[in-house]
Each structure stands twice: as structure tokens, then as C-alpha cells.
N, C-alpha and C positions, 0 to 999 in steps of 0.2 A: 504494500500500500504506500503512496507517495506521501510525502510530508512538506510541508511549507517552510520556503530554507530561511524565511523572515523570523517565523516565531513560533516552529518550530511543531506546527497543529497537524494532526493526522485530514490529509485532504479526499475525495473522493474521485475515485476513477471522472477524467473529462471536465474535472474543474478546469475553471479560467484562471478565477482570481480564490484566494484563500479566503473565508467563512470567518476566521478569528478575526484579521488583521488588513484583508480585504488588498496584500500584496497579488500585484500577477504570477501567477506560477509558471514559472521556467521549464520543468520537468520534473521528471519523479527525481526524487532525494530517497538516499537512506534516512531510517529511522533514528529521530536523536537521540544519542549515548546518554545515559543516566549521570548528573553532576557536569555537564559542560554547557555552555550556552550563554549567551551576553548577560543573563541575571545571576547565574547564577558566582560568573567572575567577580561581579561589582558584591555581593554579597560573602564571599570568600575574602573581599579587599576589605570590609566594612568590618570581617568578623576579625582580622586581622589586625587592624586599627585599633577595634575596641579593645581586643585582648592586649596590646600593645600598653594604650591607655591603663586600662586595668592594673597591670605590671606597672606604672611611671608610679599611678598612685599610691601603690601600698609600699613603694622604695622613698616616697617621699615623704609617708606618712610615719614610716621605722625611723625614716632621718631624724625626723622633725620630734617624735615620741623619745628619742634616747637624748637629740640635744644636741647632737653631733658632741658632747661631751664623754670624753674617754677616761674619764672616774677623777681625773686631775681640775684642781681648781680651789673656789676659795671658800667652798662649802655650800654655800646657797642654794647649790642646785639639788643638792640631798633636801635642804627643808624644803623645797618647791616639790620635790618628790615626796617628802614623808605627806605634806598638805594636798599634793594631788592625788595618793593614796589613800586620806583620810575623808576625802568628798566622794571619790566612788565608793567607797567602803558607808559611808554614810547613807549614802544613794540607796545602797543594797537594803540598808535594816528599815527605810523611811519606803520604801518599797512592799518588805513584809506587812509592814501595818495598814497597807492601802485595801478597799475593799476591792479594785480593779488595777492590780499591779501592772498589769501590761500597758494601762495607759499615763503609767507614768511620764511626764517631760519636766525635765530641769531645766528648760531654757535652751537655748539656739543660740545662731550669730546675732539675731537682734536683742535678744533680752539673755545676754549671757551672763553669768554666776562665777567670778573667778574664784578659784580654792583661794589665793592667795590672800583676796577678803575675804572667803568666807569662813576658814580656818583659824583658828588661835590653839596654841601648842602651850602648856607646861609639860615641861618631860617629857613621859611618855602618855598625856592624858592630852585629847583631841577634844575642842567643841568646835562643833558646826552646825552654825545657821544659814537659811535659807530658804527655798519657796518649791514647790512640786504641785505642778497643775495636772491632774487625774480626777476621774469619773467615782459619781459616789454611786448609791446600791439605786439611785433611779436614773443612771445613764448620763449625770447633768456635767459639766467640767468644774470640780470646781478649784481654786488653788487656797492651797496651806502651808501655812506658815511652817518651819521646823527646829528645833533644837535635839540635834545629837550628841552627846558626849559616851567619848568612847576611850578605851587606852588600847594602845599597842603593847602587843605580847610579846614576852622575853624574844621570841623566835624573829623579831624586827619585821616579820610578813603577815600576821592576824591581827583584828581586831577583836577586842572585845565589847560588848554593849554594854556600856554604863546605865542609862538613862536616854528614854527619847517622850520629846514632843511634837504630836500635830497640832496646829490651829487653825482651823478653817477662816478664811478671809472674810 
């Protein structure tokens, strides 16, 4: 059976012109190979692209998360790390007490929360405050207010939960 060499449609014995795409047909074609054809190139280049992309961001995102800092320096970057530890870590237990955890948001590029303000450190005791907009038990969004205090554990990688509060807005 011939095929239409435009776009590539199964044509019928004494066509003129092709049914799909309405090119004139030349003569009978072979049947097109599976995975080759003008869409399917640009779609090969596109997947190629994105995965490309994919790859820059997560090499940019490792950059950006470690600091480009190689453990040397004048300490700062440890308390920005112990304070950016102790707001996810916060995150996590202000989470548990939600009635619809999954729709927790802490903020975004526009109404963002830095650990830096929201952390205060004695030793090894964290408090953090802040805001968490989620859904109560009738679906409505609402935000509350929070106080966490927490201490890190001898092992410098857990926390433990002191004390928490919600307040609804």
C-alpha cells in the first residue's frame, strides 16, 4: 500500500493528492519506519534539550546548596547551616500538627521566610518562628502563626521537639 512521502499517511490505490495533508502524491512510497520522520526529530531534539536543562539545574542547585564552600572559612556558614537545618527541621514537626499536611506552604520567592531571621540559636537549643498557610478540616486556606523550639542532638544531625505552637491568623 503507498504512503504519502509528506506526512507520512497510508494512501489508497489511484489517489491524486493525500487525505491527511492534501500533498500530491508522487508515487507509491515505502511504508514509514517506526521512530523516524520530521516530528519525530524535533521531538528527540526537544527531549534532549530538556534533559540537558534538567542536568544544568540540579548541578546548579548542588553548587548553590553546599556554597561552593569546601568546609574552610570563618564559621558563618556552619550557623547559616545549623539555622537552615533548624527551619526544615521545624517545617517537618509544624507539618505533623497540621490537619492537611500536604498542603502545607512556607512561602515562595515572593513572601519568603529566611532561616537567618527566623532562627535564634542558644547552644544547642533552636527557636523558630514563623507562618505556614494550609487547609483546615473544611478545605479553607488558612495561615498560622508558629513557634518551634527545638534542641539538636549530641549526634549534630537530629532534632528534638521541645515545645510547639500554632496560631491561627
Amino acid at each position: 500500500m503507498p504512503y504519502c512521502g509528506k506526512c507520512q499517511a497510508e494512501l489508497s490505490e489511484g489517489d491524486a493528492f493525500c487525505r491527511k495533508c492534501g500533498s500530491p502524491v508522487a508515487g507509491p512510497s515505502t511504508p514509514p519506519v517506526s521512530g523516524t520522520g520530521p516530528t519525530t526529530d524535533k521531538a528527540g531534539l526537544g527531549c534532549c534539550l530538556g534533559c540537558a536543562g534538567l542536568a544544568l539545574l540540579i548541578l546548579v542547585s548542588a553548587i548553590s546548596s553546599s556554597g561552593g564552600d569546601s568546609g574552610s572559612g570563618s564559621g558563618s556558614s556552619s550557623r547559616e547551616s545549623a539555622n537552615t537545618d533548624a527551619w526544615v527541621m521545624a517545617q517537618d514537626f509544624v507539618r505533623a500538627q497540621l490537619k492537611a499536611p500536604a498542603t502545607a506552604d512556607f512561602g515562595g520567592i515572593s513572601d519568603y521566610q529566611d532561616p537567618d531571621q527566623c532562627v535564634s540559636r542558644t547552644g544547642n537549643e533552636f527557636l523558630v518562628t514563623g507562618w505556614v498557610d494550609a487547609e483546615n478540616s473544611f478545605g479553607a486556606k488558612i495561615r498560622n502563626d508558629f513557634v518551634v523550639r527545638m534542641i539538636r542532638a549530641p549526634d549534630g544531625v537530629t532534632f528534638n521537639l521541645k515545645e510547639i505552637h500554632l496560631v491561627p491568623r
